[in-house]
Every structure is written in structure tokens, then in C-alpha cells.
C-alpha positions in Angstrom: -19.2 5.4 4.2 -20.5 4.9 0.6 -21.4 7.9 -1.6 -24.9 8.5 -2.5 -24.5 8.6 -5.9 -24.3 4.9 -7.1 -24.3 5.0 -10.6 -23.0 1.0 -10.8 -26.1 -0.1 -8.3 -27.4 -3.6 -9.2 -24.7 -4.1 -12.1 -22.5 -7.2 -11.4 -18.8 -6.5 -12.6 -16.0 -9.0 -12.5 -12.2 -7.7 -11.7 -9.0 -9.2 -12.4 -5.9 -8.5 -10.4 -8.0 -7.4 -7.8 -5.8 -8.2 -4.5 -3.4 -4.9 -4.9 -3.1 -1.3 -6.6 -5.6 -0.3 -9.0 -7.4 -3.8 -9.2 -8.0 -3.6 -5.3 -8.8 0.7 -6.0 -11.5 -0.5 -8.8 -12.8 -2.5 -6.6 -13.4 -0.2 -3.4 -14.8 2.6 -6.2 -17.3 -0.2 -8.2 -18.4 -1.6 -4.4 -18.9 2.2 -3.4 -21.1 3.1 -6.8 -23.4 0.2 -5.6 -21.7 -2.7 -8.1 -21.9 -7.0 -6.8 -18.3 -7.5 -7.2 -16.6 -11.0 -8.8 -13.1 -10.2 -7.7 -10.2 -12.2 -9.4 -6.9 -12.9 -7.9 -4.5 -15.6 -7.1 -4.4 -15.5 -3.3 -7.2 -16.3 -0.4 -5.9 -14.2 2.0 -5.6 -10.6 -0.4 -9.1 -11.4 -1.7 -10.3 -11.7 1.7 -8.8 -8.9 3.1 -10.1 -6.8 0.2 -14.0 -8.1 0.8 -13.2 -6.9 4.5 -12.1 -3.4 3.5 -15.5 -3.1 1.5 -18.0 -4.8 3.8 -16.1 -2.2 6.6 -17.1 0.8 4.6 -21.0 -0.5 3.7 -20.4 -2.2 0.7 -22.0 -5.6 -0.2 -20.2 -9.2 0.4 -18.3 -10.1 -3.1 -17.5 -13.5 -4.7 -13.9 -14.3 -4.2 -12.5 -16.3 -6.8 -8.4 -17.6 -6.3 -7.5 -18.2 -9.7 -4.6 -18.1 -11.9 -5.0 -16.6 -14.9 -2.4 -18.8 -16.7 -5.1 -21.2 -15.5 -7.0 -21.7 -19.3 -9.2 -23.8 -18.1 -10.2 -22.3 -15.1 -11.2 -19.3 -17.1 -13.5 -21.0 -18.8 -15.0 -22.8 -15.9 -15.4 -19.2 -14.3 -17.6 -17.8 -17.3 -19.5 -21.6 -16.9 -19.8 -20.7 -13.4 -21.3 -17.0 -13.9 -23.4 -18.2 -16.2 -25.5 -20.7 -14.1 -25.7 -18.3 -11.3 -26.4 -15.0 -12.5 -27.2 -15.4 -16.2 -24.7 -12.4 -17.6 -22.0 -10.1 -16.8 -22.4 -6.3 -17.0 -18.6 -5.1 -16.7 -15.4 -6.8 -17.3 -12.3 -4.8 -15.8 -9.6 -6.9 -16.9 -6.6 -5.2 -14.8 -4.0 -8.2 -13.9 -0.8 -7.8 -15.8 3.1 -8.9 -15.2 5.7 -5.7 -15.9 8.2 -9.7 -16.7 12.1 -8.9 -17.0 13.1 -5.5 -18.3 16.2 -6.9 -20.4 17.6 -6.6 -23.8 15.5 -8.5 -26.3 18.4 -11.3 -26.8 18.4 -11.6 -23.3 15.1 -12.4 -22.3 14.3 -15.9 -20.6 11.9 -17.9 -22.9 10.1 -18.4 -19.5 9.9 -14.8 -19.2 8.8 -14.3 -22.5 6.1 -16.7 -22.0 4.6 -15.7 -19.1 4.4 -12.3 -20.1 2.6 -13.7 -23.4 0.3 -16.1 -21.2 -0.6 -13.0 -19.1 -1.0 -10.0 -20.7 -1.9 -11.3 -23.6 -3.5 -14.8 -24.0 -5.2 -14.8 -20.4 -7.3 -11.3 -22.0 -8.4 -13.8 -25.1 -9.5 -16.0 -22.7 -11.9 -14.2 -21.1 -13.3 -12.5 -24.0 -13.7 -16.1 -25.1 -15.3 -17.4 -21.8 -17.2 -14.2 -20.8 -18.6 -12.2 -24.5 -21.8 -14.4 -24.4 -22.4 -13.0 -20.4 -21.5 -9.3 -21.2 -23.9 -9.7 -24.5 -26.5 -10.9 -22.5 -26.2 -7.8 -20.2 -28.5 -4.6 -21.0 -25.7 -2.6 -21.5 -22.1 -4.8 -21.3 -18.4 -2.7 -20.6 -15.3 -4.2 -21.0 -12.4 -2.4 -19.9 -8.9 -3.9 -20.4 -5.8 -2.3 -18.8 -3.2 -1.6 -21.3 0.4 0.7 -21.2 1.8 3.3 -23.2 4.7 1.4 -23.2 3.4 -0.3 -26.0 3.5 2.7 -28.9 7.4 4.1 -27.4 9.4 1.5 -28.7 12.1 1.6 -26.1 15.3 0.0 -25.4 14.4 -3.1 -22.8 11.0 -2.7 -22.8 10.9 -5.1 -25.2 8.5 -7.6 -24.0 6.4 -5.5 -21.9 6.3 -3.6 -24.5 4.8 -6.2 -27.2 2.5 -7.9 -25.3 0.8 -4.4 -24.5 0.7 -3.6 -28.2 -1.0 -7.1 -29.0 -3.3 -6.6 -26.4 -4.3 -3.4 -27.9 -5.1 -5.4 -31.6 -6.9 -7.8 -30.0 -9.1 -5.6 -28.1 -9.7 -3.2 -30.7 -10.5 -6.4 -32.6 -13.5 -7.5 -30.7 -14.7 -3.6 -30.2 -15.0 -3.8 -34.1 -17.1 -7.1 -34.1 -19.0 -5.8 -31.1 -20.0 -2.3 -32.5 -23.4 -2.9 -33.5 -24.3 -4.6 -30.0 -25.0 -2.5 -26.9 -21.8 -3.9 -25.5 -19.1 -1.5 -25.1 -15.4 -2.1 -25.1 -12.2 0.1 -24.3 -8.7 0.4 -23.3 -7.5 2.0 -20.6 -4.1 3.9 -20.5 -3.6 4.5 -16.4 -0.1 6.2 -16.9 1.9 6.6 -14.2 0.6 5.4 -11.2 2.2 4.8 -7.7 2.1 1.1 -7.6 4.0 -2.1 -6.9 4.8 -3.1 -10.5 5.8 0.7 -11.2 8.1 0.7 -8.2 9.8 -2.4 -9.5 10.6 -0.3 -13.0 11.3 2.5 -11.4 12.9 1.8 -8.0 14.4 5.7 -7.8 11.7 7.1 -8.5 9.7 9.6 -5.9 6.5 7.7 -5.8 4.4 10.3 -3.9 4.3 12.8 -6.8 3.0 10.0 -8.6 -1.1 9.9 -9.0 -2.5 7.1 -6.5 -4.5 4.1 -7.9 -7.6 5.6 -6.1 -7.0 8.6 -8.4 -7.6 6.8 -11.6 -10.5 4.7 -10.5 -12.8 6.9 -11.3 -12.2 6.9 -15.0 -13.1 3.3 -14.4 -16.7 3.9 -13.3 -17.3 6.2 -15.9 -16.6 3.7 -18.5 -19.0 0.7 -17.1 -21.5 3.2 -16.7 -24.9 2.3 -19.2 -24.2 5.8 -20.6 -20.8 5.6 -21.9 -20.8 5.8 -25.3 -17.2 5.2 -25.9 -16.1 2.8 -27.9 -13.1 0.7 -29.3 -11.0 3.7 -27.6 -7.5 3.9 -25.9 -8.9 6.4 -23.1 -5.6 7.8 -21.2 -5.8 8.7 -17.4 -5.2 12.8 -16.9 -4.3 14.6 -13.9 -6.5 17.2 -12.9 
């Protein structure tokens, strides 16, 4: 059943890479602190099943939206879209990310490189381009983008993965500096290592249940879209307790 304490109640809060791991945890913990929920993935079915999971446990109906996030245009038709219904976003969780090859930097596919630049880095433009005007029009806006601390180790293979987390970074700390003298708020967050599908495909030796589960670290998530959060322009890293 949902908690009592619903500090998201009423706020409307859009999620990418919602269908699995700590999109779909996100989402169970924003439906459960009282949030509408705009949840973002590629596949019907996964969306579906995820809106079935939280109407089973009290939570409202969401809007499921299949979509691509290569898809350019679609992104902007989606802040279009939010726009003429509800008028403004309150929180962005922008969570959907590809690990691509882990390879020598020679190596690398230029399809490989590509998508992990359309992704990870360009899809996250995007949105800010499509969805600032909604989040400024909200009382008290939160944008949260999912980032790696891949991208400050510099190591061998990680190449890729590694840049496109690192340019992600600039361009969010970019728009927290032109937003800092709006109510909106805007933050990185560093989840570590978490037991999920893309970590198991870099790691496939690795003992996954010592790892902290993506319903661990979605917490930190509803702290930052609460109204109070005064954080700002931050990389905020996931601890174990």
C-alpha cells in the first residue's frame, strides 16, 4: 500500500527509461509519494506492465508514452503534447542511458559511437530544449539527469561510455548556471553501483546481490524533486547506509 507521507502529491513528473531498473524503481517511489507520472520508454508492453504494478499497490493511472529517444522529433512533440494538457512539468528524471560497446577507443563501431552520443547525450539536450519552458512554468521545477562516475576515471575501454557521461555532466551543469536565478532546480545524480541489467552486462562476474538494489537509491530521487530541495547544479552521489 502507499506510504502516508506523500511529499510529491499533485506534482506531475515525467521519467525516462522508465520500463526497467531504476527508471521503473523511480517510478514505483514518485507514484507512492503521491506524483501523476509521464513514464517514457520504448515498449507498450513494459510501460503497461509498470502502470499495473502501481495502480496494484494504490497508485494513480500514468500516461504511457512509447518513444524512442533517438526520436528528435518526437521529443519535441512530447513537450508540445504536455504543454496543451497540463500547462507545465514539475520534475524531469531523465534516467534512460545505453552502457554501448566496452572496446578500445580504435575499435569502436562509428554506429556504436553514435548511438551512445544520440543517447546519452544529445537525447538529454533534447529535452531540456523541449521541456525548460514546462519545468519554468512549474512553482518549483527539478530536473534530475542520471549520470556515471565513469565519466571522471578515465579508464581503459570505457571510452565512450565514458565521454558521453562527462559531456552530459557540462551540459547539465550548463543549464543549472543559466537557471540559478529561477526557482527551477537542476542536478546530477551519481547512482553508483547498482544491481541492474546494464551493470550486469559490464560486469557479468560480478556477485550482484551485494550490490544496492534500484529501489535502494530511489529515494535520493524524491528528495531531489521535492519543492524544498535547495540543491543546485550538483553531482549528488548515491551512499549506502
Amino acid at each position: 500500500m502507499l506510504s502516508t507521507e506523500r511529499p510529491l502529491e499533485g506534482r506531475l513528473a515525467l521519467i525516462t527509461g522508465a520500463s526497467r531498473g531504476i527508471g521503473w524503481a523511480v517510478a514505483r517511489a514518485y507514484a507512492e509519494a503521491g506524483a501523476d507520472l509521464i513514464l517514457i520508454a520504448r515498449t507498450v508492453g513494459a510501460l503497461e506492465e509498470l502502470d499495473d504494478t502501481i495502480r496494484a499497490h494504490g497508485g494513480r493511472p500514468s500516461t504511457l508514452v512509447p518513444l524512442d529517444l533517438k526520436d528528435y522529433d518526437g521529443i519535441d512533440r512530447l513537450g508540445g503534447a504536455i504543454a496543451e494538457r497540463w500547462g507545465k512539468l514539475d520534475i524531469l528524471v531523465s534516467n534512460a542511458g545505453v552502457l554501448g560497446t566496452l572496446s578500445p577507443l580504435g575499435h569502436l563501431k562509428v554506429k556504436d559511437w553514435e548511438a551512445l552520443m544520440a543517447i546519452n547525450v544529445t537525447a538529454n539536450w533534447r529535452l531540456i530544449r523541449s521541456l525548460d519552458p514546462l519545468l519554468r512554468a512549474s512553482d518549483g521545477g527539478r530536473a534530475i539527469f542520471v549520470t556515471s562516475g565513469a565519466a571522471d576515471k578515465g579508464e581503459a575501454y570505457w571510452g565512450g561510455y565514458a565521454t558521453s557521461k562527462a559531456a552530459l555532466n557540462a551540459l547539465v551543469k550548463a543549464y543549472a548556471a543559466e537557471t540559478a536565478t529561477t526557482g527551477l532546480r537542476v542536478n546530477l545524480l551519481s547512482p553508483g553501483p547498482v544491481n541492474t541489467g546494464m551493470r550486469a552486462k559490464a560486469f557479468p562476474g560480478e556477485e550482484r546481490d551485494l550490490l544496492p538494489r534500484p529501489a535502494d537509491v530511489a529515494p535520493l530521487f524524491v528528495d531531489l524533486a521535492r519543492k524544498e530541495e535547495t540543491r543546485h547544479g550538483q553531482i549528488v552521489r548515491y551512499h549506502r547506509n
